[in-house]
C-alpha positions as CSV (number, residue, x, y, z in Angstrom):
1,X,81.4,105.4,106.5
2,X,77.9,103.9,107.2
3,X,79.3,100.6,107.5
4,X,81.0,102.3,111.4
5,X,77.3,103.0,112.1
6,X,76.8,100.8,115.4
7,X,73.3,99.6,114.5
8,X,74.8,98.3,111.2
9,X,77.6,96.1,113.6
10,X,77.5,92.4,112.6
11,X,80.2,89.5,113.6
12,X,82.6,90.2,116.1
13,X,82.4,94.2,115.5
14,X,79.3,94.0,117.7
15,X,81.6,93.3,120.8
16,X,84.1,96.0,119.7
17,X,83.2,100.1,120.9
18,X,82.3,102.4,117.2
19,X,85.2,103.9,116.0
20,X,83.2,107.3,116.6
21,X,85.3,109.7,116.7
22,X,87.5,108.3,114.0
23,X,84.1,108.6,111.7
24,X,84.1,112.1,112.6
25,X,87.6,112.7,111.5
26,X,87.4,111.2,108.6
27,X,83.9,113.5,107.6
28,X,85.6,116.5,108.4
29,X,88.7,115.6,106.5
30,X,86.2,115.0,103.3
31,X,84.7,118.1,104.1
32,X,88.2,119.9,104.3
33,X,89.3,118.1,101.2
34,X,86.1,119.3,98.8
35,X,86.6,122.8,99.9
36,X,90.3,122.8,99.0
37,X,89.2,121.1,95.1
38,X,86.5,123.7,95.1
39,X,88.7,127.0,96.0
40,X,91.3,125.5,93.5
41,X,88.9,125.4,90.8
42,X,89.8,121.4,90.3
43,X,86.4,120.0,90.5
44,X,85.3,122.7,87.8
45,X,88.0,122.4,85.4
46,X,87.5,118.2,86.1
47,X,83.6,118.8,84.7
């Protein structure tokens, strides 16, 4: 998601607002999503 950083814009996504909040949602969906594989004992049993 560091490519949605706004002082990493180049070509016409310099004219366009950062999808900010759409950044956030998405981090806090991956967050979500590692404690669910962690709880169900995926990431261990993956190892």
């Amino acid at each position: 998601m560091e490519h949605n950083d706004p002082d990493r814009a180049t070509g016409p996504w310099t004219t366009v607002p950062a999808p900010i909040a759409e950044t956030k949602a998405v981090h806090n969906m991956l967050t979500a999503v590692e404690a669910v594989l962690q709880d169900s004992g995926l990431i261990a049993q993956a190892s």
